[in-house]
C-alpha positions as CSV (number, residue, x, y, z in Angstrom):
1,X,114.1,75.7,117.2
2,X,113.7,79.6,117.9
3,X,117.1,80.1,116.5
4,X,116.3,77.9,113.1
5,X,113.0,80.1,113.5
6,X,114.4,83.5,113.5
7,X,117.2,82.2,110.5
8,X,114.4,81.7,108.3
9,X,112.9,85.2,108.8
10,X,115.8,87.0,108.4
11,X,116.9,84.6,105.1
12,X,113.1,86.0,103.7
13,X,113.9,89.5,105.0
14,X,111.8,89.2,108.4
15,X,113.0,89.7,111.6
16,X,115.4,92.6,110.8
17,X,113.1,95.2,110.3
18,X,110.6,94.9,112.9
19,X,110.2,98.3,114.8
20,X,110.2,98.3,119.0
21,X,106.7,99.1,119.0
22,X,105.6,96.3,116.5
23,X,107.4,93.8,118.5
24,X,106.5,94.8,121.5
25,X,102.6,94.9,120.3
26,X,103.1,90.8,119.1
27,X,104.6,89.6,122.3
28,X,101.7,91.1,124.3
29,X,98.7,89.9,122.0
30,X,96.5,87.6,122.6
31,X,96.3,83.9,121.8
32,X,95.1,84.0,118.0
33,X,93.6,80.5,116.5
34,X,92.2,81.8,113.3
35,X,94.0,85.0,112.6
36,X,93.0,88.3,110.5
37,X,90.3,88.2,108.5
38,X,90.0,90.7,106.2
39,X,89.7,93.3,104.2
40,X,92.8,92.4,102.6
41,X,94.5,94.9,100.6
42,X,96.8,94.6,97.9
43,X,98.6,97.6,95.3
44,X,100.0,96.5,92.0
45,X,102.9,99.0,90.8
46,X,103.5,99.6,87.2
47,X,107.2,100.7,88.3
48,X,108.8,103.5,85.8
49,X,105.9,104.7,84.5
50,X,103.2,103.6,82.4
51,X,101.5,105.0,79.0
52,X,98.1,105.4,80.4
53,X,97.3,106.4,76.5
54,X,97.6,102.5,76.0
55,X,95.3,101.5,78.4
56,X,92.6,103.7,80.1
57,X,92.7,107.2,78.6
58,X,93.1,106.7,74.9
59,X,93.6,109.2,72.7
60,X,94.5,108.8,69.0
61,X,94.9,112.4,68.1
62,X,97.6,114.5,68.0
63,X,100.2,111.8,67.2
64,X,99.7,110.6,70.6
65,X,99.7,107.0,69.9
66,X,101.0,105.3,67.3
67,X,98.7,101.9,67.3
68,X,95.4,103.2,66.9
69,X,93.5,105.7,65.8
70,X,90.6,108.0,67.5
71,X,88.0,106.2,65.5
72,X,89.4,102.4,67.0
73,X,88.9,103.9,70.6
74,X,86.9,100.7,72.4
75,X,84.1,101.2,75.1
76,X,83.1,98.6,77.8
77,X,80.6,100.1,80.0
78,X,81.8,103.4,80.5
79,X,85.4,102.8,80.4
80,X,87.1,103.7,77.0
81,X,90.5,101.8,76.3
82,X,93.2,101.5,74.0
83,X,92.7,98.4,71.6
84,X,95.7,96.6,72.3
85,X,94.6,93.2,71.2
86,X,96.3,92.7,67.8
87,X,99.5,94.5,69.6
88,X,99.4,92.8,72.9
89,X,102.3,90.5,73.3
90,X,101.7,87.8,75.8
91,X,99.3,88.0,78.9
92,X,96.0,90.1,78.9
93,X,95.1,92.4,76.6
94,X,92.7,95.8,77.1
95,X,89.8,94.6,75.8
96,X,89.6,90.8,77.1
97,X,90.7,92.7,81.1
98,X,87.6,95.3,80.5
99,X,85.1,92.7,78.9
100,X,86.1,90.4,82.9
101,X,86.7,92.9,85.6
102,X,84.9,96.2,83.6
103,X,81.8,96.3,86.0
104,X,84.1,96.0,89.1
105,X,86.5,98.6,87.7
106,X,87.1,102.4,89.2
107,X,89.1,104.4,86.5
108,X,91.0,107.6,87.9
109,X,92.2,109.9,84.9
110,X,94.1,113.0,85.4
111,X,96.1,112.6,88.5
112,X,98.6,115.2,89.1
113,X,102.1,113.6,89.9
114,X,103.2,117.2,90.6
115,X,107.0,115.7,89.6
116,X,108.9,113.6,86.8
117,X,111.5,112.1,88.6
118,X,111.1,108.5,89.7
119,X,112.2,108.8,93.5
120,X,109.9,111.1,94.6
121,X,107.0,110.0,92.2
122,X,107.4,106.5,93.6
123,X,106.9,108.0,97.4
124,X,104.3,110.3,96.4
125,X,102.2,108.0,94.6
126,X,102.8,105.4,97.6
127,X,102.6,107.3,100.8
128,X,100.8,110.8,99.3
129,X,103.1,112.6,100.8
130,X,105.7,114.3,98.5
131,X,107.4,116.0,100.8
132,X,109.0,113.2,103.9
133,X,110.4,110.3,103.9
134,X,108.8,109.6,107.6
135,X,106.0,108.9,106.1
136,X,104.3,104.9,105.5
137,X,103.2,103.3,102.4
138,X,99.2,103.0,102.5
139,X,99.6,99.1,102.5
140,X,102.3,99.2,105.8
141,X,99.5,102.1,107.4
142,X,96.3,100.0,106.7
143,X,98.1,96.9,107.7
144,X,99.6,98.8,111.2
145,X,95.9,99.6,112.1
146,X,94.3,96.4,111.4
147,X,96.7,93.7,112.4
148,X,99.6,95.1,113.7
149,X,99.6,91.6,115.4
150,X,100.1,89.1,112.2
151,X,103.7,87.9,111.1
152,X,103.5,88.6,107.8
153,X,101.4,91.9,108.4
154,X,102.9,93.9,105.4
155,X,104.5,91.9,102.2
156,X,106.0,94.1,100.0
157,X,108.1,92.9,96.6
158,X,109.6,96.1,95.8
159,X,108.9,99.6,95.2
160,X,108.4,102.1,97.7
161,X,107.8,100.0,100.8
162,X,108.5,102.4,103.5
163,X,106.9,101.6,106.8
164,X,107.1,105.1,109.1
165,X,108.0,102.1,111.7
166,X,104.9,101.9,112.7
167,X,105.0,98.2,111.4
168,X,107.2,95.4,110.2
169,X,108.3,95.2,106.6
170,X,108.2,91.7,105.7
171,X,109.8,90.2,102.2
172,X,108.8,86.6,101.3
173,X,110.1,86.4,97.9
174,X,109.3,83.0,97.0
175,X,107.2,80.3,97.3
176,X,109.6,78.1,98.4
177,X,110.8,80.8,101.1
178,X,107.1,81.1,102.5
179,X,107.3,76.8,102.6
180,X,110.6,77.5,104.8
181,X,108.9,79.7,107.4
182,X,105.6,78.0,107.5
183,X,107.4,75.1,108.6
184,X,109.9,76.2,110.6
185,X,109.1,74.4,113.5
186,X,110.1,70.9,111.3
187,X,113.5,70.0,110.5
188,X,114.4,71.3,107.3
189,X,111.3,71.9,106.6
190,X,109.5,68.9,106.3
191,X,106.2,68.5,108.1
192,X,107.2,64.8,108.9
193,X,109.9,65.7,111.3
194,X,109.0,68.7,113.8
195,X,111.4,69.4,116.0
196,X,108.4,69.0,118.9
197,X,105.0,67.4,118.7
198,X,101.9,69.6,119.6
199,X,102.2,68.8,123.1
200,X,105.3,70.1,123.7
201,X,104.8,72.9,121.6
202,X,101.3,74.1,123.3
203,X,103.9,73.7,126.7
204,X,106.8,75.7,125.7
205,X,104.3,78.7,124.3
206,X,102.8,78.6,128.1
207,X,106.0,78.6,129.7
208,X,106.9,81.5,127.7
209,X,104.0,83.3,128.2
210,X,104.0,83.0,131.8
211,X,107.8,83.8,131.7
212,X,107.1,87.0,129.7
213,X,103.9,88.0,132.3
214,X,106.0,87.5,134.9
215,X,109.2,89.9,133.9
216,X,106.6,92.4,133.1
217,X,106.5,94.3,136.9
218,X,110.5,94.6,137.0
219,X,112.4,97.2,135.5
220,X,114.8,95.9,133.0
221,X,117.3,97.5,130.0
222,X,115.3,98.3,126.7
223,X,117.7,95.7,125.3
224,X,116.5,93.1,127.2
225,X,112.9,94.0,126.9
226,X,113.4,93.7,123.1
227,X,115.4,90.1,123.0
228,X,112.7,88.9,125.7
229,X,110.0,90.3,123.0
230,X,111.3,88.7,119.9
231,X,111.5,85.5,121.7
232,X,107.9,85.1,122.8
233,X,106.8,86.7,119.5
234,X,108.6,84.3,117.5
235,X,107.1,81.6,119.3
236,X,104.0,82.9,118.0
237,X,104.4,83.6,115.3
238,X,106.1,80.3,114.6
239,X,102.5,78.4,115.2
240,X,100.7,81.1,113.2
241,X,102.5,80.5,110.3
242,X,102.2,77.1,110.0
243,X,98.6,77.8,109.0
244,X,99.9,79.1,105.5
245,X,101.6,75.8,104.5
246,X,97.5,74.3,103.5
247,X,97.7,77.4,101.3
248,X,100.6,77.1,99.3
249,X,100.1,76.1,95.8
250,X,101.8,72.9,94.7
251,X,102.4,74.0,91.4
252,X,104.3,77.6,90.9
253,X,103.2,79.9,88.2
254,X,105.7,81.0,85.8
255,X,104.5,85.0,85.8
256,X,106.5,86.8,88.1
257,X,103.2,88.9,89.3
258,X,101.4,85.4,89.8
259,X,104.3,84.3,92.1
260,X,103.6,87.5,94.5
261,X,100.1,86.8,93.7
262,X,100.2,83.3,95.4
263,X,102.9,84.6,98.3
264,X,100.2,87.2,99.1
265,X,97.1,85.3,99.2
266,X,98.5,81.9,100.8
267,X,99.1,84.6,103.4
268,X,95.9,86.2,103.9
269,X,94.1,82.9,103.7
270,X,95.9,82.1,106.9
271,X,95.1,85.0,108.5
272,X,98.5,86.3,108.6
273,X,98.9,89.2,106.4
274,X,96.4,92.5,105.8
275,X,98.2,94.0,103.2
276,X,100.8,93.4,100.4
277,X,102.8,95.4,97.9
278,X,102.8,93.9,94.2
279,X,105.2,95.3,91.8
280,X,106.4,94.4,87.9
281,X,108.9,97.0,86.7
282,X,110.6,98.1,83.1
283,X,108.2,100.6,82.2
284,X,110.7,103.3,81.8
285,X,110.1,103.3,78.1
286,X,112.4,105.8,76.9
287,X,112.9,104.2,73.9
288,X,110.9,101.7,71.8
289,X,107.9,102.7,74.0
290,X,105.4,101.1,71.9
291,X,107.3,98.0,72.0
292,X,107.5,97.8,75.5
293,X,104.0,98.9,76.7
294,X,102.5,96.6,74.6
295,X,104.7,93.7,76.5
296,X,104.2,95.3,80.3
297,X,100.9,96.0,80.4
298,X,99.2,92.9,79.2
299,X,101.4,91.4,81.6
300,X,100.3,94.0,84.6
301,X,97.0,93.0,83.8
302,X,97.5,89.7,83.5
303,X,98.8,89.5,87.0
304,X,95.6,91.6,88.5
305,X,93.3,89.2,86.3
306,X,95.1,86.1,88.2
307,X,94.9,87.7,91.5
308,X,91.3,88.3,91.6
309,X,90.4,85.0,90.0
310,X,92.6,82.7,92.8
311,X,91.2,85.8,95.1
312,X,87.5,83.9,94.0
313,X,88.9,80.2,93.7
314,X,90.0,80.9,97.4
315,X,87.1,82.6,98.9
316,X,88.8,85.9,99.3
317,X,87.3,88.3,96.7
318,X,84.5,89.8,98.4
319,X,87.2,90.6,101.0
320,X,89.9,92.2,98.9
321,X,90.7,95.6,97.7
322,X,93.1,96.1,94.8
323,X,94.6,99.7,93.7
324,X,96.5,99.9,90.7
325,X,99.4,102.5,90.1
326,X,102.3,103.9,89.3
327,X,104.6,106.8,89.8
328,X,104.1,108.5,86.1
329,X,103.3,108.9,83.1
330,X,104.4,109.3,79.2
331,X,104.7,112.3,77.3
332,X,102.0,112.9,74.6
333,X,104.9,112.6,72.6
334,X,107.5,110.5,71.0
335,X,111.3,111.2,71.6
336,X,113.8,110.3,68.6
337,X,114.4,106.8,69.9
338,X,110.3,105.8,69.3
339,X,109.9,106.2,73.4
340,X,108.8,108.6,75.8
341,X,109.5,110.2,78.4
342,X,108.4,111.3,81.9
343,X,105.2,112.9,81.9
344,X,103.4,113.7,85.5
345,X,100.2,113.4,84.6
346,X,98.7,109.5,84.5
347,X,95.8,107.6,86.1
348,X,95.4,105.1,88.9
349,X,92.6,102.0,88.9
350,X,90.6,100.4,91.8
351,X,88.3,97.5,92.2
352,X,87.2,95.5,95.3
353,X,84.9,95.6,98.3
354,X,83.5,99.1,98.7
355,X,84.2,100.3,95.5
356,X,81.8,101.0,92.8
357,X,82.8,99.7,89.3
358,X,81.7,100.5,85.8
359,X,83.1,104.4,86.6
360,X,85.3,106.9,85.5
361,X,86.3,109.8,87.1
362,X,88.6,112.8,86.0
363,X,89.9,113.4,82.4
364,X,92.4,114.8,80.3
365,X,92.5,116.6,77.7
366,X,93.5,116.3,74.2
367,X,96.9,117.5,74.6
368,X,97.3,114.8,77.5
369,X,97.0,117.5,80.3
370,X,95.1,117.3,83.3
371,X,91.2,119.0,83.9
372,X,90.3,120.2,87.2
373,X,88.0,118.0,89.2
374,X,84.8,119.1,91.1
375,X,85.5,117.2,94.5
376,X,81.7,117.8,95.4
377,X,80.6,116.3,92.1
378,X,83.6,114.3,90.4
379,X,82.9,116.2,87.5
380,X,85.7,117.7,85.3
381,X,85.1,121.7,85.5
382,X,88.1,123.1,83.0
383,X,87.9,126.3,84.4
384,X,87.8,125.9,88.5
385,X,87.7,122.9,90.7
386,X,91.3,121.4,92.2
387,X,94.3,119.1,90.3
388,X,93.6,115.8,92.0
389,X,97.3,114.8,93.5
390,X,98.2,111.7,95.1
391,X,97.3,113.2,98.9
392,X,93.6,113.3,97.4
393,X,93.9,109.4,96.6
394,X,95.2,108.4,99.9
395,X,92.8,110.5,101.6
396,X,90.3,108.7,100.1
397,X,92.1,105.0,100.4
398,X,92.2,106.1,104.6
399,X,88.4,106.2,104.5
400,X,87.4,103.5,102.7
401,X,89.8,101.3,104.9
402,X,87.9,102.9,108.0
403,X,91.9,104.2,109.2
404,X,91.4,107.9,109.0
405,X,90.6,108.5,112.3
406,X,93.0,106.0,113.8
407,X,95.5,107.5,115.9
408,X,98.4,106.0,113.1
409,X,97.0,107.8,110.6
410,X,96.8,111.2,112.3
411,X,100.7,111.1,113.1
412,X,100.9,111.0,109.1
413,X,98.4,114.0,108.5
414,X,98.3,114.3,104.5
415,X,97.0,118.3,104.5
416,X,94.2,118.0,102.3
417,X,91.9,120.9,103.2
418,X,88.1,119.6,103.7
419,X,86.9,121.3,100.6
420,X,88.8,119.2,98.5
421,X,88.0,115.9,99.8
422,X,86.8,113.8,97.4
423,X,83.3,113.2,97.9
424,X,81.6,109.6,97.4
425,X,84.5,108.7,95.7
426,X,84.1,104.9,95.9
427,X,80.5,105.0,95.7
């Protein structure tokens, strides 16, 4: 049963990447009925770049855009957005996203990349750190300081998913992959047939626990330590996981972000995951831009809309914090094959618990470059103030997740000096 157990990890990338320290902090936790509770945290990637000119900071001048004009600029609050509607093709355009999540929404405009290259934007914009490849995502950090001890701690579905082995990387990538290990004490799967009944199960998770006590006051080969860990651990997190199977949808949405979507909150229902790393890519737009911005990011948004509204349907919203990102931007200009290019100036989004909505911070200008920001104020101050950068972001996503002061996060120090610290940034 453990060995059927541990084949379904690693066939849904589990098992394989879980560091020494991670394992060794599940076999020695204590019995967990109900499991994490929240706040869940989840970060949707636009991967390869999106035009933040078609979404949140329009312009329409300077040949910028193509689709609309300065004068078609929409409002919702105090978000301005590119009208997409008449050019969206397929899921969710601007204005219909705004007119639902606008009050909830935290707009970011003139974030500094710093580079155009998609490797080290993608780590940057991830980790905010440019500079290491040591360093963790925010969603594996956050998720090693708050529950370290669930199975699923840390779904990612691409991207950057570094962990700084500080916890496991776990890849479920679908539905029918999270029905295999949710049931993975029933014989292929089916929840007619375990293996054991619950009696026998509650017995063999004592004898292994007082097995696993008992080895602890002898002195035995790191090796051994490990394969007596991932035992007693699996056995855990075996019974664990079966609470996800109540969660699983019976019908699968066709949307690739909805299928994450339902992976990732099926999880944190059942208490088994903290955070998880969304991702829809193609944005690269080097040619026919238009074309394909107008397909991505109604679907992107979409996918966010479907999120939060299960989130609700599931009792999870009030709980959840969604960041939206990606690793660049597009030139405020068009190439000779109708795209564009890299640009390393963009914008990031944010909604959930602790965050303020209805808001925009930072700007650019009208040639698409960035204004320095006021970090006392959040005011754009053209001639002084700093070039928000990603470290800024993640120094900010540290505190609202209450993780800046964990030990975890001060083996990954970020640098940012304590004048430029964002102040009341989510508030």
């Amino acid at each position: 049963m453990r060995r059927e157990f541990l084949k379904h990890c690693a066939l849904a990338g589990l098992g394989v990447t879980i560091p020494v320290q991670a394992m060794s902090a599940l076999a020695n936790r204590p019995p967990d009925e109900e499991g994490y509770a929240g706040p869940y945290y989840v970060v949707f990637n636009a991967s390869g770049g999106w035009d933040t000119t078609y979404l949140m900071d329009p312009k329409g001048v300077n040949e910028i855009n193509r689709l609309y004009r300065e004068g078609d600029i929409v409002s919702h609050g105090l978000h301005r957005i590119a009208p997409n509607k008449q050019h969206a093709a397929g899921g969710l355009c601007n204005e219909e996203f705004y007119a639902e999540f606008g009050e909830d929404l935290l707009t970011l405009n003139g974030l500094d990349y710093s580079v155009n290259n998609h490797s080290p934007g993608e780590r940057y914009m991830a980790t905010g750190k440019l500079d290491s490849l040591a360093y963790p995502t925010f969603a594996a950090l956050v998720a090693a300081c708050q529950g370290p001890q669930c199975p699923l701690a840390f779904l990612t579905f691409g991207n950057y998913s570094a962990t700084g082995n500080v916890v496991a990387m776990s890849r479920v990538p679908y539905l029918q992959s999270l029905t295999g290990l949710a049931n993975a004490d029933d014989v292929h799967g089916n929840s007619q047939a375990p293996y054991h009944d619950t009696f026998a199960l509650d017995r063999i998770e004592a004898t292994l626990r007082d097995a696993h006590e008992s080895l602890g006051n002898y002195p035995r080969l790191p090796r051994s330590i490990r394969g007596e860990n991932m035992l007693y651990a699996a056995q855990l997190n075996s019974k664990a996981l079966r609470r996800v199977a109540e969660h699983i949808p019976k019908t699968v949405p066709k949307e690739r972000l909805s299928q994450q979507a339902e992976i990732a909150l099926a999880s944190f229902k059942a208490g088994v995951c903290v955070a998880a790393n969304l991702t829809i890519g193609q944005f690269d737009s080097h040619a026919n831009n238009d074309v394909d911005q107008m397909k991505l990011i109604p679907e992107l948004l979409a996918g966010v809309a479907y999120l939060v509204r299960r989130a609700e349907e599931l009792g999870l919203r009030e709980r959840l914090v969604v960041v939206i990102q990606s690793e660049m931007g597009r030139t405020p200009n068009y190439n000779q094959g109708n795209g564009k290019d890299h640009w390393s100036i963009g914008s990031a989004m944010f909604l959930g618990l602790g965050i303020r909505g209805n808001r925009v911070i930072g700007a650019t200008d009208e040639q698409q470059f960035a204004l320095p920001l006021d970090p006392q104020t959040l005011t754009t101050q053209p001639n002084q103030g700093i070039r928000v950068r990603p470290e800024h972001v993640h120094e900010s996503l540290r505190e609202l997740a209450g993780i800046a002061d964990h030990p975890l996060s001060q083996r990954f120090p970020l640098g940012v000096k304590n004048e430029e610290r964002l102040r009341g940034f989510w508030h």
